[in-house]
N, C-alpha and C positions, 0 to 999 in steps of 0.2 A: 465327268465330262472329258478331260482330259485322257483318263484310260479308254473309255470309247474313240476320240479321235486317233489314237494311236492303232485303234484294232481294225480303224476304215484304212488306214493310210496301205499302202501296195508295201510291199517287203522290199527291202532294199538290196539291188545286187549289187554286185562288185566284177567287173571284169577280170578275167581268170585266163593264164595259161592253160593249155590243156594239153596240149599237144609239139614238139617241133620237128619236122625231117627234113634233111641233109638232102638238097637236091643235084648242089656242085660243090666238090671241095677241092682247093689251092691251098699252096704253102702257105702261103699269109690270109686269106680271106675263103670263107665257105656262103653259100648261099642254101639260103632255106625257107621252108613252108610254115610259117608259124600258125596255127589252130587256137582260136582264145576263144571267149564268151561278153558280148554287148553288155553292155546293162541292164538289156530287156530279156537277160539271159540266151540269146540268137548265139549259135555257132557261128563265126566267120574266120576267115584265111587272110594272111599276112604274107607277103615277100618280105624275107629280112636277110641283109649283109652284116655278117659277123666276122669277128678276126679270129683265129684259129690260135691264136697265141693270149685270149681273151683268160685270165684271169677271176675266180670266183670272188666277189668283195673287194674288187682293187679298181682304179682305176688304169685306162691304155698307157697313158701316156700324159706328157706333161707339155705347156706352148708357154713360152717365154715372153714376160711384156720386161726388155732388158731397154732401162735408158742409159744411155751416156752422158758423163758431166764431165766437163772439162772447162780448168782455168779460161775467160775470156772465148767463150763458144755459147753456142746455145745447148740444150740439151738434146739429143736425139734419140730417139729413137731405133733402135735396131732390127733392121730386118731380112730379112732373103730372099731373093729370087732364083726361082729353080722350075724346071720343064715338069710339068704333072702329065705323064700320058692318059692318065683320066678325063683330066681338061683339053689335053690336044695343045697346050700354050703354055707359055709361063705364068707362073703366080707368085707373088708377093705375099708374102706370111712372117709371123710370129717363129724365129727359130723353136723346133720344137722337136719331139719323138717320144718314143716309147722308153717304159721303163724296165730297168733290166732287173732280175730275178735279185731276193733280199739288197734293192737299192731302194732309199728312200723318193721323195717324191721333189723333196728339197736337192738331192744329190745328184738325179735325172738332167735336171732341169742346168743344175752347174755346167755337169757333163756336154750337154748339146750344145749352150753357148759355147762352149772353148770348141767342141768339134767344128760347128757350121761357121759360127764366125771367130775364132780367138780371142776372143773375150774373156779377159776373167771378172767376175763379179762376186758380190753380194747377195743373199737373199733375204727382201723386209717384206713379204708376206706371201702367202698361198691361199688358193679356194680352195674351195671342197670341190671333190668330184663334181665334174658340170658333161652335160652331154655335148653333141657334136651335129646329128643331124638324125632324131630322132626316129623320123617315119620311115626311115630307112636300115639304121643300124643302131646297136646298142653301144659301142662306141663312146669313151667317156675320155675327158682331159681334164689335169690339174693347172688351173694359171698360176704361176707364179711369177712374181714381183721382183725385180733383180736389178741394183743398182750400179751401172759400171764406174768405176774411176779411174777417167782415161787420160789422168796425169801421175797416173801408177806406171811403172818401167815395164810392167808388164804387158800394159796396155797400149804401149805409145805405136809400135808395128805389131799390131795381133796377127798370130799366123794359124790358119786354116788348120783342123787335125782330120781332113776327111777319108771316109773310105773308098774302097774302089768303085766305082760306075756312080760317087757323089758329084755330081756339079752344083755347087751352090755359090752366087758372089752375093756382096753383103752389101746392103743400104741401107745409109744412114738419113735418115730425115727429120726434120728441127721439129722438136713438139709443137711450139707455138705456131707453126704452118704446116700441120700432118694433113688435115682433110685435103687442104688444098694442093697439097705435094700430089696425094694419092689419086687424086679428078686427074690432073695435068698427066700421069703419067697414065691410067687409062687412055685419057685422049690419043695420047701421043705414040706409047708400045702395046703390041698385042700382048698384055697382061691382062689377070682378071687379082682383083684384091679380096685375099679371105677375111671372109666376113667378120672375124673377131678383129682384124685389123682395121677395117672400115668402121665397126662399133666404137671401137676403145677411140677412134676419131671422131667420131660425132660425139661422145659422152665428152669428149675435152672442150670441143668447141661448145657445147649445151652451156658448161660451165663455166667457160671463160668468157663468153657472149648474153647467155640469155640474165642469168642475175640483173644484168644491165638494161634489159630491154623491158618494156610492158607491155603484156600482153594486149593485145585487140581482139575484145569478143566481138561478134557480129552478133544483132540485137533479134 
């Protein structure tokens, strides 16, 4: 019975590369035609943005969820604002960048805090490679977890280590009022807030609000 129902059932595909070409290529990003197979087995085509500096097995880059603790303060948040010409505006992001050739993912992550903002910290946890914006690029970051303490001497004036044509100033925002920092300042500057930083805001408030609340089904 069971060997019968297995011999009706359709064969199972799996979506497949088949094919990619290089349509435009840049110093940092290539664009291309990617060629795959549906699951109905159907040929179809793909526009994909890749980094040219893309790595086999590894992930891009690393984005920092870095808090500050300091005696008699709230805790904040760390983050940056800098002009994206992609966006055409400023954005508000998780200090972050890419990793450099045999550095860790743990060491990246140090690195770019002390560059963008002077911070030095801690690190109490990492993800696993996570993507970025998948329908578009392959594209992957490490988050990692980074504890500042900014009653360390070394924390108390942190100074910038940027490179040339970096513009980045640093903002700090109180965990226990992130979302609502981040709505206010939409309203108020032509910013746009990246999405892991709007996330990692609603998951705080999820958590610090809804435990509290009971739900209301509609019947």
């Amino acid at each position: 019975m069971d060997k019968a129902a297995s011999c009706d059932s359709p064969p199972v595909r799996k979506e497949m590369i088949l094919k990619e070409e290089v349509m435009v290529e840049g110093k940092w990003a290539k664009l291309a035609q990617t060629t795959y197979t549906d699951p109905n087995g159907k040929s179809r085509t793909w526009e994909t943005v890749k980094r040219t500096t893309k790595k086999t097995g590894a992930a891009d880059g690393v984005a920092v969820i870095a808090v500050l603790k300091r005696t008699l303060h709230y805790d904040c948040l760390i983050l940056v604002k800098q002009f994206r010409p992609p966006m055409g505006c400023y954005c508000l992001e998780l200090p972050a960048g890419l990793i450099d050739d045999g550095e860790s993912e743990r060491d990246a992550a140090l690195r770019e805090l002390v560059e963008e903002t002077g911070y030095h910290g801690e690190v109490s946890g990492v993800s696993p490679a996570v993507c970025l914006d998948p329908g578009l690029t392959n594209c992957t970051t490490h988050l990692v977890y980074v504890t500042v303490n900014g009653d360390d001497s070394v924390n108390i004036r942190p100074k910038q280590q940027l490179s040339d044509g970096e513009f980045v100033e640093v903002v700090l925002i109180p965990v226990n009022e992130l979302l609502k920092k981040l709505d206010e300042m939409v309203q108020k500057e032509d910013v746009v807030v990246d999405a892991r930083v709007y996330v990692y805001a609603l998951g705080l408030t999820d958590a610090i609000l809804k435990p509290a609340q009971l739900p209301v089904l509609k019947a």
